[in-house]
C-alpha positions in Angstrom: -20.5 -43.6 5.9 -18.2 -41.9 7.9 -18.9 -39.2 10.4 -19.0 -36.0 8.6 -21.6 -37.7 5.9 -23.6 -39.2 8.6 -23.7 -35.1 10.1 -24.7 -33.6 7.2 -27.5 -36.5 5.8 -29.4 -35.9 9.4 -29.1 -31.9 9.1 -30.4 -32.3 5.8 -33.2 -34.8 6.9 -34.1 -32.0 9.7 -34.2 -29.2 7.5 -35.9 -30.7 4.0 -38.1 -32.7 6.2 -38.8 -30.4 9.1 -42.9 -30.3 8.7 -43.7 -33.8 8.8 -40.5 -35.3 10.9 -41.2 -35.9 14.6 -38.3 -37.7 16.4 -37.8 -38.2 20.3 -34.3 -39.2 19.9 -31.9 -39.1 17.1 -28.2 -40.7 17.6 -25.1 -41.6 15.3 -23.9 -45.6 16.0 -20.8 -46.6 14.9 -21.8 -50.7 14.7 -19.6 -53.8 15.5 -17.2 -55.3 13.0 -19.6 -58.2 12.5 -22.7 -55.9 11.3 -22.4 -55.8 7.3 -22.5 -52.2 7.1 -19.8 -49.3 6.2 -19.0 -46.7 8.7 -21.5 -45.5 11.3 -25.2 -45.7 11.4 -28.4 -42.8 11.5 -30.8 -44.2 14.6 -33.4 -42.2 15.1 -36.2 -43.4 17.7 -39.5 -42.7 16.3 -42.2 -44.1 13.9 -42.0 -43.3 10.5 -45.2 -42.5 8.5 -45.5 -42.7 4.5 -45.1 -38.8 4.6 -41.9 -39.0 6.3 -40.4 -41.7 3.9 -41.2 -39.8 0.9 -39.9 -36.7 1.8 -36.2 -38.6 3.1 -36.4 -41.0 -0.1 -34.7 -38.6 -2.7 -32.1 -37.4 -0.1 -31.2 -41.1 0.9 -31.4 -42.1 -2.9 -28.4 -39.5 -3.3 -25.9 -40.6 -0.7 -26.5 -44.3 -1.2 -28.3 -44.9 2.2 -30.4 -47.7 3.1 -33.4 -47.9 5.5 -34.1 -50.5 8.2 -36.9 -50.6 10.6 -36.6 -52.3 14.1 -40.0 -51.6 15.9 -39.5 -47.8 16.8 -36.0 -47.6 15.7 -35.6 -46.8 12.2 -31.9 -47.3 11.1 -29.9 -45.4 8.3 -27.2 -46.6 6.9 -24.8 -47.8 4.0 -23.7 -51.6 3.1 
């Protein structure tokens, strides 16, 4: 995803998911050419509970995005 998607997924994230969300640390990536994924990367640095999934499923659902979880780092992106 490019920059401007990658903006506006989090600031959706933060607002639709506001009451159950708790993150210490939120960054965009762009990764190296030799991870299989398009454009830059969501990391946010935090556990994610069952509550937090469902409430970011349907908004991930609509732009496409994949999860991946890396001990505390949970990792959105598209492939």
């Amino acid at each position: 995803m490019d920059r401007a998607e990658a903006l506006a997924v989090l600031d959706e994230i933060l607002e639709v998911c506001k009451e159950s969300l708790i993150m210490n640390s939120v960054s965009l990536d762009n990764p190296p050419i030799s991870v299989i994924s398009k454009g830059y990367q969501i990391h946010m640095m935090n556990p994610l509970h069952s509550d937090d999934l469902v409430c970011m499923n349907e908004i991930l659902r609509r732009y496409g995005l994949l999860l991946k979880f890396e001990k505390d780092l949970t990792i959105i992106y598209r492939r």
